[in-house]
Structures are given as C-alpha cells and as structure tokens.
C-alpha positions as CSV (number, residue, x, y, z in Angstrom):
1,X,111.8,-57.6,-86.2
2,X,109.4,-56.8,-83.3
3,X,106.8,-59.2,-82.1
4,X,103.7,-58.1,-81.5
5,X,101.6,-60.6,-80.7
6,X,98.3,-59.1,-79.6
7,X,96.1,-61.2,-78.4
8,X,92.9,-60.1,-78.6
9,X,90.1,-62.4,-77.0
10,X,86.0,-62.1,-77.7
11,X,83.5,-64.0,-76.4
12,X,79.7,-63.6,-77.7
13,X,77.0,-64.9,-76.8
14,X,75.6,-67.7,-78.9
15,X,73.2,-66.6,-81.8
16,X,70.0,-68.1,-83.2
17,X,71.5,-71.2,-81.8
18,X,74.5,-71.4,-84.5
19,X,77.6,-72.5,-82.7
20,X,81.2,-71.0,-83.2
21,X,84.3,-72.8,-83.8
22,X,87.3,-72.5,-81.3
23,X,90.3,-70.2,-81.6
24,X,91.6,-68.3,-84.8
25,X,94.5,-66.7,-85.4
26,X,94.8,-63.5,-87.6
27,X,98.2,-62.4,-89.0
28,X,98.3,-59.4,-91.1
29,X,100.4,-56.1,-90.8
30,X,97.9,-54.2,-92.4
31,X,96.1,-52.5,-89.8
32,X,93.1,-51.6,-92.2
33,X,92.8,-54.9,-93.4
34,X,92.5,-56.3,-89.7
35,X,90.1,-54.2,-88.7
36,X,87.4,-55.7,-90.9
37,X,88.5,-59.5,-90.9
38,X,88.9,-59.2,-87.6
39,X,85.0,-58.2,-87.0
40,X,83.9,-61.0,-89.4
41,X,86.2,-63.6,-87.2
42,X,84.6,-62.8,-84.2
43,X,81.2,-63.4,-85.3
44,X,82.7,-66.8,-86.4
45,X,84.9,-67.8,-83.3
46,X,85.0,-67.8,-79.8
47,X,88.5,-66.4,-79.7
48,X,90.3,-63.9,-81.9
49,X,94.1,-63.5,-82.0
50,X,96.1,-60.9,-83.9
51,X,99.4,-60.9,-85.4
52,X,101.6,-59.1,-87.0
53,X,104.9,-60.9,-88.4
54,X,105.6,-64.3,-89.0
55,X,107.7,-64.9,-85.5
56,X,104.9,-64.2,-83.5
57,X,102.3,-66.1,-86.1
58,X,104.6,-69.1,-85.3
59,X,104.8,-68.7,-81.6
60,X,100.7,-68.2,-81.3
61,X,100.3,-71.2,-83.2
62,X,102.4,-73.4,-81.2
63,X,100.9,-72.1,-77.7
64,X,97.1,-71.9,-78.8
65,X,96.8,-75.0,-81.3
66,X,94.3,-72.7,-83.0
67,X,91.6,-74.3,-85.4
68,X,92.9,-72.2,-88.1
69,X,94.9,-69.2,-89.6
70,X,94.2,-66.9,-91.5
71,X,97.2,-65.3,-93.0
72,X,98.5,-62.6,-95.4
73,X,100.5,-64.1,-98.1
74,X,102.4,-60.6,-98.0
75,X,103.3,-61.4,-93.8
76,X,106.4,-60.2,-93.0
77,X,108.9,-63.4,-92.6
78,X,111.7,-63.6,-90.5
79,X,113.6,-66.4,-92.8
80,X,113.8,-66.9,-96.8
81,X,111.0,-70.0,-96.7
82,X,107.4,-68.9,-97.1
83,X,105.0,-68.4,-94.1
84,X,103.2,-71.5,-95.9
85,X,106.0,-73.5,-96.3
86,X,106.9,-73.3,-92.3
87,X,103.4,-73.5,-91.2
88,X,102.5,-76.5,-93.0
89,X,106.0,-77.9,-92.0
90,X,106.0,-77.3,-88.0
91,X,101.9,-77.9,-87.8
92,X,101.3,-80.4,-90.3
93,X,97.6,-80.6,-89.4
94,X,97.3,-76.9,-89.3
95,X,94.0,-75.3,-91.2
96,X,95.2,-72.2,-93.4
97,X,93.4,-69.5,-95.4
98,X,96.3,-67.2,-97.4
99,X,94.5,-63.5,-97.9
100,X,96.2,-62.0,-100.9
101,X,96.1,-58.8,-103.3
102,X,97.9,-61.2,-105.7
103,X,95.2,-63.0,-108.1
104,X,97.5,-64.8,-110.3
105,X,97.0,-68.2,-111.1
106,X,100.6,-69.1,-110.2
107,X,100.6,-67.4,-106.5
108,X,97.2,-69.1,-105.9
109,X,98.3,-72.6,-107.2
110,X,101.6,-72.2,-105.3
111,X,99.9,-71.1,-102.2
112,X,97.4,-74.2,-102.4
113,X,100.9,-76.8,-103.4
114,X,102.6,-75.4,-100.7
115,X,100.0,-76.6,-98.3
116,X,97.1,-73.8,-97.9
117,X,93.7,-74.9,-97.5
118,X,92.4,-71.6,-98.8
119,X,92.9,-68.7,-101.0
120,X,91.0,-65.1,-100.4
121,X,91.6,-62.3,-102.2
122,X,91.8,-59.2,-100.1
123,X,89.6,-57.6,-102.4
124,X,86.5,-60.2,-101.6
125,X,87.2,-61.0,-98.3
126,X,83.8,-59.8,-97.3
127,X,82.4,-61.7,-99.8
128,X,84.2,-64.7,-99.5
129,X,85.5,-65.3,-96.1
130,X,83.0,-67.0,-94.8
131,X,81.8,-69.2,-97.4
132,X,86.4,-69.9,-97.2
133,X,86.5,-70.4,-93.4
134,X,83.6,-73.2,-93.4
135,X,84.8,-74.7,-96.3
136,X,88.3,-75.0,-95.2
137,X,87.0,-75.9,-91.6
138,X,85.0,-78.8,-93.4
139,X,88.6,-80.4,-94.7
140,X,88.0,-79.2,-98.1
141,X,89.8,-76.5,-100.2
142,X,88.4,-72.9,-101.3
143,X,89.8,-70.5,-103.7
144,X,88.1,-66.9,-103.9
145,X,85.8,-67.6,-107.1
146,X,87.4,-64.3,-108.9
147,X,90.9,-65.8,-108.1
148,X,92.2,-66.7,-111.7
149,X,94.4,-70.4,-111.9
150,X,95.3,-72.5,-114.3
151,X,96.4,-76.0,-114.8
152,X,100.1,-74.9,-115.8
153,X,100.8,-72.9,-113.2
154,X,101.0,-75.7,-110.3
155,X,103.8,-77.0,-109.7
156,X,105.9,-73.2,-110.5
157,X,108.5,-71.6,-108.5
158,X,106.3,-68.1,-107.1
159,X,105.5,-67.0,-103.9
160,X,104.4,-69.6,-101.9
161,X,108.3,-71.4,-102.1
C-alpha cells in the first residue's frame, strides 16, 4: 500500500473574532470527497492534514497529536481490525468523526461502540459537519440527524469490528 501522507498546512486569519481549534487530520481516498471537507476544515482549524490510507492516518496521528480525525469508515486498512478499533486503541484520548455512505443503524451503532465520537454521513456533511466537529470537540457524541439506529443494533458484529 502506498503512503501518501500529504500534509497540507492553512493558516487564516482570524474572523469576526471566532477562534479556531488546533490541527485536524483528514483521511479519505476519495479525492472528491476531500476537496469539500477539506474547505470546511480549514475555515475550522489552523492546520489541515490529508490522508489517504490507514498507515499513514496512523503515522500523522502519532507525530501531530492532532485535536481530532475525521475519517472515512470506508479508509483503506492495512490489517483486518477497523480504522476505529486501532485508533481508539493506540490514542485512547483521540477525538474521531467516521464519514460514511453507510446509514444503517448497525454501522452507526458499531462505529459509536467501537469508540467514534461521531457519525457523518457523506451525504450531509455540508450540513452536518460542523454542528459534528464542535459537538465532538465539546466531549460529547453526534450522529448525522438522518443517520437511522436503533437500540438493537449496538452491540452487533458490522463494520466498525
């Protein structure tokens, strides 16, 4: 697998006085996708790095200490345990927003067992990104609103395992 770690640094100038958070990594392979998140991020943080496989998701979060990830639940990975899973397991501290196609109550659930602090669906991201990032960034969990779960699917083998 290649690593591509692109680091992609943006600094702004403060706006209407509202301050930004820190460093955010983004790790997605689809380049559309980044494109757009990426734009949004920027407005948000100070610095913006891109990934685009799990190996380098894991390297950038041990050398930056970022104050969160935002990561496609579809991410390549390099091993058969769940970008989730080995996130939450080398960084336990770690703040994580999943971005997903999947709107299943059982790969949202999973994602949120497994240790996410949020779940986007690709679909809304522009809706819901931001309303996600300072939720999660507040220590509390988001789920996109149009994200279907139910009760019996926590706890389920799926995706996030």
């Amino acid at each position: 697998m290649q690593r591509t770690m692109e680091g992609v640094e943006r600094r702004h100038h403060e706006k209407r006085g509202k301050m930004k958070h820190g460093k955010v990594i983004l790790a997605d392979s689809h380049q559309n996708m980044l494109g757009s998140v990426r734009n949004l991020l920027e407005k948000m943080f100070e610095t913006v790095f891109m990934v685009a496989d799990e190996a380098s998701l894991v390297e950038a979060a041990a050398k930056l200490s970022p104050d969160l990830i935002v990561a496609d639940l579809s991410l390549p990975v390099a091993t058969e345990v769940n970008v989730v899973r080995r996130l939450k397991k080398a960084f336990p501290g770690i703040k994580l927003i999943i971005l997903s196609i999947h709107d299943e109550g059982t790969a949202v659930g999973e994602c949120l067992v497994a240790g996410a602090s949020g779940f986007v669906l690709k679909r809304s991201a522009v809706n819901d990104l931001v309303s996600a990032i300072e939720t999660v960034l507040k220590g509390e969990i988001y789920m996109s609103p149009s994200a279907v779960q139910t009760s019996d699917t926590i706890g389920r083998k799926d995706s996030c395992n």
